[in-house]
N, C-alpha and C positions, 0 to 999 in steps of 0.2 A: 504494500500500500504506500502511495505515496502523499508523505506529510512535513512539514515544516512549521515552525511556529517562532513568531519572535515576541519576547516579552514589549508590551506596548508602551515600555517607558523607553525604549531601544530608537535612537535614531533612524531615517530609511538605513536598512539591515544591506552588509554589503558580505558575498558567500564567497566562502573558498572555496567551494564545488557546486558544479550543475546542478539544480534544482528541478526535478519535473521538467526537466527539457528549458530549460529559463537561467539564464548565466548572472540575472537578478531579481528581483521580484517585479510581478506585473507591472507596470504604471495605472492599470485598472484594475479591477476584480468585480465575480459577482457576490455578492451576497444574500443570505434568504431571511428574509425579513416576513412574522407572522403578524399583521397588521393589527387585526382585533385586538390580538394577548400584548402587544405593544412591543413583543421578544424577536431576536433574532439567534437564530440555528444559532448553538456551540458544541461543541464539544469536548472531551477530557482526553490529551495526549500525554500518555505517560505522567500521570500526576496535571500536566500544564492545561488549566482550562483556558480554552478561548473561543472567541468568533470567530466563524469557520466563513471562509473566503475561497472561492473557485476562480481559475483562469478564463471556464469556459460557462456560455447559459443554460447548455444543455448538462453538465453536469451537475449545478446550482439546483438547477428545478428539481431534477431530477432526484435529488438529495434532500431540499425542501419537503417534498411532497410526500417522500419515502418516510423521511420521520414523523413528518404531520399524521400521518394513518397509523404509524406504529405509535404513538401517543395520544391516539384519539383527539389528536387536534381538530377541534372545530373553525379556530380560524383562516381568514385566507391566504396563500401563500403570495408574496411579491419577492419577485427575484430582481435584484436592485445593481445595476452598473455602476460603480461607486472609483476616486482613484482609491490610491495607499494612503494617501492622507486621510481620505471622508473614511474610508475601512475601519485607518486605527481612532480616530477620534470617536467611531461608535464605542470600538472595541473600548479605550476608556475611561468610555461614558456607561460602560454596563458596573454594575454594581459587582461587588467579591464575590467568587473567588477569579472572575475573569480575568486576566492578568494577562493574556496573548492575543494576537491575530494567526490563527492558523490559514494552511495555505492545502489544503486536501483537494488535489486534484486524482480526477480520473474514480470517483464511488462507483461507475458502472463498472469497470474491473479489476479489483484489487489486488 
């Protein structure tokens, strides 16, 4: 599976190795944001919670939508074009234990 995460106190993050195919992190991303619940997709990497951020739309929704039914989410999904800046300034603006912007591309084939 391919995952990344940078602590969102982290200046734009600059990698010593290739990333998901990206030699830096996106200058855009998607993110899925559940509109009703006011919440946006995270998740917990190895201990690191964060807002989970895709390079691609169809992997976003796809991820979005997948959790929303597996939590009986009743809200709507919006999968939102965002850069690295508006990403991490969600990222935070969510409350503890959120503490990264993950970078999970590719949930259709792990």
């Amino acid at each position: 599976m391919q995952i990344d995460a940078i602590k969102i106190e982290d200046s734009y993050p600059q990698m010593s190795a290739p990333l998901c195919g990206f030699d830096e992190w996106p200058s855009k991303v998607w993110i899925v944001h559940y509109a009703t619940a006011g919440k946006y997709a995270c998740l917990d990497c190895d201990g690191v919670n964060g807002v989970v951020c895709f390079s691609e739309h169809d992997a976003a929704e796809y991820f979005g939508c997948s959790l929303a039914e597996a939590l009986c989410l009743t809200s709507s999904v919006a999968v939102m074009n965002v850069s690295f800046d508006e990403a991490r300034k969600i990222a935070k603006g969510r409350p503890k234990p959120i503490v990264a912007l993950i970078l999970f591309d590719n949930p259709i084939r792990p």
